[in-house]
C-alpha positions in Angstrom: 62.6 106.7 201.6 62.1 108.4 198.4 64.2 107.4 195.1 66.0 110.5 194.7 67.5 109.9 198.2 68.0 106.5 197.6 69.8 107.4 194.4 72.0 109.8 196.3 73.0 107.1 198.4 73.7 105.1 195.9 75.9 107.0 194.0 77.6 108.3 196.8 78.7 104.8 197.8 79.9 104.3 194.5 82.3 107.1 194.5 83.9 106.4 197.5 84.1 102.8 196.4 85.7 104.0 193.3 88.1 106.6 195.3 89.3 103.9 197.2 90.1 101.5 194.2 92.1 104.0 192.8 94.2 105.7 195.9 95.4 101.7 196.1 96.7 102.3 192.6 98.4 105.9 193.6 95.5 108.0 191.8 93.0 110.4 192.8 89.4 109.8 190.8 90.1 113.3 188.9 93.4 112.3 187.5 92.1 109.2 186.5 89.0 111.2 184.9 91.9 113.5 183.2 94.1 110.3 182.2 90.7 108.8 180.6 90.1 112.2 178.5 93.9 112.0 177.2 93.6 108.2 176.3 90.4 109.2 174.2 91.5 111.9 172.5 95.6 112.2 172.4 97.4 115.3 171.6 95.4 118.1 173.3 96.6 121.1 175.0 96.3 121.8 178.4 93.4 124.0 177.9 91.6 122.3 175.7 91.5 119.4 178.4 90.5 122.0 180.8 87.5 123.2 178.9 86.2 120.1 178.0 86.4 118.8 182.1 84.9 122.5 183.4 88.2 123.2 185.2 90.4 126.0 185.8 93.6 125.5 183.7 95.6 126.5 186.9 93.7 123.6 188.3 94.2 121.2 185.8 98.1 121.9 185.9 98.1 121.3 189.7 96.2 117.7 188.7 99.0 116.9 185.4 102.3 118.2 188.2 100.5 115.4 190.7 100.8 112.6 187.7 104.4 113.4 186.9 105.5 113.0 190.6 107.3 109.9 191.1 105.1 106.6 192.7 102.1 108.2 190.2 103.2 106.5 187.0 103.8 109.2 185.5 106.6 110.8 183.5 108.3 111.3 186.8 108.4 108.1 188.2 110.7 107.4 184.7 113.4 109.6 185.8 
């Protein structure tokens, strides 16, 4: 087997290794990717997160409505 496959294996173990760790925890591995940005850099718009992770801002909101449900941790779960 070449490495490049190998590699692929690899790293596709270790996201669904990591998507599991997180789904126990109530998160999906881009929210926790979008929680991560926001925790290094505070205080950023919507689309400024969006451009600096390649998403649609539609998409990003769909991602930040998912935190704020209740059971996420997020702002939601305070009400």
């Amino acid at each position: 087997m070449g490495a490049a496959f190998l590699l692929t294996q690899l790293g596709t173990h270790c996201a669904s290794k990591f998507a599991e760790r997180v789904q126990a925890i109530g998160l999906t591995p881009p929210q926790v990717g979008i929680l991560g940005l926001i925790a290094r850099a505070p205080g950023q718009s919507q689309q400024s997160v969006a451009t600096t992770l390649g998403l649609l801002p539609s998409r990003l909101v769909a991602f930040v409505d998912d935190l704020e449900r209740p059971g996420t941790g997020g702002a939601g779960a305070q009400q």
